[in-house]
N, C-alpha and C positions, 0 to 999 in steps of 0.2 A: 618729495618735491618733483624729481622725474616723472613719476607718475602722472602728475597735473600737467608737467610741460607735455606730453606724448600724445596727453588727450588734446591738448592743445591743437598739436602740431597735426592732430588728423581732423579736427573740426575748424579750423580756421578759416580754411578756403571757402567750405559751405554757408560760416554765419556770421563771419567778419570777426576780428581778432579781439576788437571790444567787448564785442560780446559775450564771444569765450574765455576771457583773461576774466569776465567781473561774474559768470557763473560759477566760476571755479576756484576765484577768489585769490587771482593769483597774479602777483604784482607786475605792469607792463616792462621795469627792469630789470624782474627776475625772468620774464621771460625772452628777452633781449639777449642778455649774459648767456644763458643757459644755449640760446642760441648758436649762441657762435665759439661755445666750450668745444676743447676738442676731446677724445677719452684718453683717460693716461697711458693704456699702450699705442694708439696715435703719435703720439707727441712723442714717445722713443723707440719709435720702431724701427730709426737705423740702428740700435744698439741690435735686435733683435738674433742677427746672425753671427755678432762676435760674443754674444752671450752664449749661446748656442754650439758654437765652436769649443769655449771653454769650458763650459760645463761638459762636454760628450770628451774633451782631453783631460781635463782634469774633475773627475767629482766628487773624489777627496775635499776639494777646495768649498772653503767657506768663503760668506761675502767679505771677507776683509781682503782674503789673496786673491779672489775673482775681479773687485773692483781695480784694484793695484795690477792687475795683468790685464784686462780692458783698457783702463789710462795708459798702459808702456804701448799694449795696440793702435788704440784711436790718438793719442797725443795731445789729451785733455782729458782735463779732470771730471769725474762723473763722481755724482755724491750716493755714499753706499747704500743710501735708504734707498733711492733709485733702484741701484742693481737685487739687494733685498725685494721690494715691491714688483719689478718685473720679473724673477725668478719664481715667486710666488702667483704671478697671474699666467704666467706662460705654462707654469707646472715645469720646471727645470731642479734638476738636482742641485740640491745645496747642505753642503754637511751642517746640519743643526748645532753640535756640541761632539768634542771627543778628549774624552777625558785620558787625563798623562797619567804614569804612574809614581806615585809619592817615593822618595827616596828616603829610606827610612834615618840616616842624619839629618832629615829636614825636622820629619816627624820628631825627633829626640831634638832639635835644638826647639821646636813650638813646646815640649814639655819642661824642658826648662824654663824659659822664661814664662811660663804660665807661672809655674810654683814660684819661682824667686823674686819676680815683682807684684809687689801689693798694687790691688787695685786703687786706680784713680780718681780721682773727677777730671773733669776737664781743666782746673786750674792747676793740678800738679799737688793738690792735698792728698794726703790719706783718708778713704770713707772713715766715720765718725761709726765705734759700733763695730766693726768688724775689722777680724784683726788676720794680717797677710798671711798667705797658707806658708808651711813649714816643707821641708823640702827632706 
């Protein structure tokens, strides 16, 4: 749909706006709206230097503790998909995933209760048919 507004936006002036909206088949409110959109780094571009800030001090940090240390900075709330989507359009560091290491009492208490509770349904029956594992 860009595409049609751009051609728009550079034949307009030469053959009047009607004309170009019904060659190109593209509606007078779509191209109104589109008009006066602004782009999404636009519209948060004073985040751009506290993002900036934190990611080069910290880039360990994922977006959960980049947003939450942006909000204790600016002194309002920013919604994380924000700071996720501008991080990814600016090309800023952001830790994807870091995996912790299992402590093997975790792992030993998920093997017990795997074997000593029979599986369920959701009402709380025993499946029909299979019988609970033995430990």
């Amino acid at each position: 749909m860009s595409a049609k507004v751009e051609l728009v936006r550079q034949v307009h002036s030469e053959f009047g706006l009607a004309l170009a909206l019904a060659v190109l088949g593209l509606p007078r409110s779509t191209w109104y709206y589109q008009r006066q959109r602004t782009a999404y780094a636009e519209r948060h571009a004073a985040l751009r230097r506290p993002l900036e800030a934190i990611a080069r001090a910290h880039p360990e940090y994922g977006y959960r503790r980049v947003t939450t240390e942006l909000e204790a900075r600016l002194g309002r709330t920013v919604n994380h998909k924000v700071v996720q989507r501008l991080h990814q359009h600016w090309e800023l560091p952001l830790l994807r995933h870091m995996s912790r290491d299992i402590i093997s009492s975790e792992v030993r208490g998920r093997h017990l209760l795997r074997t000593c509770v029979p599986p369920t349904r959701w009402n709380g029956r025993p499946r029909v048919g299979r019988e609970p594992a033995t430990a």
